[in-house]
N, C-alpha and C positions, 0 to 999 in steps of 0.2 A: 234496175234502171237500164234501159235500152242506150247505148251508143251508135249516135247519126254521125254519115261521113260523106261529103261529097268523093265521087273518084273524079280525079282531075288525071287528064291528058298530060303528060311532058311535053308531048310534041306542040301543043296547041295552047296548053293552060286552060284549058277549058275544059268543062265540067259536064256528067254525063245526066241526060235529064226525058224523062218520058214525056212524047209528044204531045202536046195540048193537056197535059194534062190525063187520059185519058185510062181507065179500066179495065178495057180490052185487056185477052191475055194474050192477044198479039201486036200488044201497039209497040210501035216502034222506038228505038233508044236514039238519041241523035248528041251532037256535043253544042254548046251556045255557053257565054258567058255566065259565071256565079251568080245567085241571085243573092243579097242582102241577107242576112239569118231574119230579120224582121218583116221581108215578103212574105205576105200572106199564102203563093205560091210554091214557098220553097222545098215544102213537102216533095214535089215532083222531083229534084236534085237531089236529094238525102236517102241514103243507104245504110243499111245493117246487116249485119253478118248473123245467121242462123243456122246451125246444124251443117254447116259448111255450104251453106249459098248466101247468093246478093239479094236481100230482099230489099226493094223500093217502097219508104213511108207509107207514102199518102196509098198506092194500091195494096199493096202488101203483095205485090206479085214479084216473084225471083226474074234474076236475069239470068236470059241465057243466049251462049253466043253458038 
């Protein structure tokens, strides 16, 4: 079983979430408020840890800074 995790900002309390949603493998990360675990979007918030990267749910694409 895969473990989901929002990363949350200290500075801001806010959570790191791909733009609109979107599949691009250059779409953008930005910070906005937690979404509810029961949004149907929250996929786009939710993070797991792979092989030593950040992989994002809903795309399954890695962050990279």
């Amino acid at each position: 079983m895969t473990n989901y995790y929002w990363i949350i900002a200290q500075h801001s309390g806010k959570v790191l979430e791909v733009k609109d949603g979107s599949f691009c493998s250059s779409a953008e990360i930005f910070q906005c408020s937690k979404k509810s675990g029961l949004d149907p979007n929250v996929d786009i918030q939710l993070w797991y840890f792979n092989g030593g990267f950040i992989v994002n749910k809903r795309s399954g694409f890695v962050l990279d800074v």
